[in-house]
C-alpha positions, 0 to 999 in steps of 0.5 A: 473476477477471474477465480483463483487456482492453484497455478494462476492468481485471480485476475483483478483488472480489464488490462491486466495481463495474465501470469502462471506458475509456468510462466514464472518458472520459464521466466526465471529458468531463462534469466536466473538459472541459479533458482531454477530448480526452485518450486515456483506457486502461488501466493494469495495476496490482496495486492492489486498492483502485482501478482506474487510468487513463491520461489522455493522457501526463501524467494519471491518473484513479484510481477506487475499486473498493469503497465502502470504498476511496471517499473517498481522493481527499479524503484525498489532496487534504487531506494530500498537499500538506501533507507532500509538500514535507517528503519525500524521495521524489516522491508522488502530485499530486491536481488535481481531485476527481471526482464520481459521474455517468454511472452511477458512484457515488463521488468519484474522482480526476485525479492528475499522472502519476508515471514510474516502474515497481513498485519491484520488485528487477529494477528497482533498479539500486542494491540497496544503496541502495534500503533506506537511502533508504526509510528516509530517507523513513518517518523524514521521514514520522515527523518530520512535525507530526501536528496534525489527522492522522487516528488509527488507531482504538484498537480497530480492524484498522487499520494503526497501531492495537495489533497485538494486536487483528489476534489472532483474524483472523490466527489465523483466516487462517493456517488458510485459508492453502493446505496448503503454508505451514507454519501451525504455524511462523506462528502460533509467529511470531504468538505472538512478535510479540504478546509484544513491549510495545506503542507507548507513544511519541507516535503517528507519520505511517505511509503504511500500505502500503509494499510494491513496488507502491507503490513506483516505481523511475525510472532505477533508483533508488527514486524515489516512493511512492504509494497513500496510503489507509492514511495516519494516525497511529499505532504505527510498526510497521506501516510495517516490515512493507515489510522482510519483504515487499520486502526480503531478510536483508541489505536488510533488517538495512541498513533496520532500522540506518538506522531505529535500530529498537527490538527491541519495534517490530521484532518488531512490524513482523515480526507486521504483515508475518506478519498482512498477508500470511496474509490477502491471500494466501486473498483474492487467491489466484485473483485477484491472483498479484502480490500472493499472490507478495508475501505468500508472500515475506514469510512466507518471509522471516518464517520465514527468521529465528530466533524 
């Protein structure tokens, strides 16, 4: 892992192609004059798909870390607007699309800055609430007209797609996992979630990657989610996989009833949430300690419940 400073971020990936501050600042003076003089620095984030930073008090410029992260900033300038003013919850403002330059070689974004803190539970003053009211949003999200939405690929990895095609790479995973995670009590939860009946309802909005880094807590409430490169269309399941990486036994039986969850799409979910987390936590293991303390909670939670 490449150590953070106060003018670069940590370095997360093999192909990840590096970004400073003085990048940013040569990136926006030449395309958007207007925020030129804005200070440009760094924010710490635990995101693995982008690199973030602020641009004065009210801006932020996001940069994808890989070429497979490239191409958000589109997405979200199509898709955001449209659905935000149907939720709940505040979500990231796209203004302006970046375009490669001064040696960087993908398009970008200058997003309005969001307040708020990651929606961990030391930074919720209402515990109880907090599921109730993400529930109300992911049932916002669902209810949403999906005409032109992007679909999860029938046969592919991705969120929203059967979990049953994730079968051999958990599978695979959950053997490079560290030797304390119990491998064979995972895979007899695997097992149980591939038995659940597949979605056969019509395909719903999902954002894909709801966990507390993507969600941010102001005053103390839940108050936005954020990081919408997962968004599409597909099987519900994958969105809950948020019920076992954020939230604990109770939270999360609060979350499922304000949802009214089917048994089939939360066994489901509870595989997503098994899935996500044994292939983050090999990955990131040595780079990313937020997120490998994220996925080990959720395999703990998964494993705290009968099968």
């Amino acid at each position: 892992m490449t150590p953070e400073s106060p003018d670069a971020p940590a370095r997360l990936h093999e192909h990840e192609f590096p970004t400073d501050t003085a990048l940013v600042a040569r990136l926006v003076a030449a395309q958007f004059p207007q925020w030129a003089a804005h200070p440009v620095r760094v924010f710490a984030s635990a995101g693995s798909d982008h690199t973030l930073y602020r641009l004065g008090p009210d801006l932020a410029v996001r940069l994808p870390r890989t070429a497979d992260a490239a191409g958000q900033t589109e997405h979200d300038l199509r898709w955001l607007p449209r659905l935000a003013p149907q939720l709940p919850l505040a979500v990231p403002q796209p203004l302006a699309l970046g375009q490669p330059g001064e040696g960087f070689p993908w398009t970008w974004g200058v997003y309005r800055w969001l307040p708020g803190e990651p929606a961990h539970r030391e930074a919720l003053a209402d515990l109880p609430g907090a599921p109730r009211t993400l529930a109300g949003f992911v049932r916002a999200l669902q209810a949403c007209d999906t005409t032109g939405a992007p679909h999860a690929a029938p046969a592919s990895l991705e969120r929203g797609a059967p979990l049953r095609n994730r079968d051999a790479w958990t599978r695979e995973n959950v053997t490079r996992l560290p030797e304390d995670l119990d491998r064979a009590a995972l895979l007899r939860a695997w097992e149980t979630a591939l038995a659940a009946p597949d979605w056969t309802e019509r395909p719903v909005w999902l954002h894909g990657d709801l966990q507390s880094g993507n969600l941010l807590a102001h005053g103390g409430q839940l108050s936005a989610v954020i990081d919408f490169g997962s968004l599409k269309v597909g099987d519900p399941a994958a969105e809950l996989a948020v019920a076992w990486n954020w939230l604990d036994a109770p939270a999360r039986a609060a979350f499922r009833s304000a949802l009214k969850v089917d048994d089939a799409t939360w066994a489901r979910g509870r595989g997503w949430a098994l899935s996500i987390a044994t292939a983050e936590i090999p990955y990131y293991l040595h780079t990313n300690p937020g997120m490998v303390a994220r996925s080990r909670f959720a395999l703990a939670q998964v494993l705290g419940e009968p099968v």
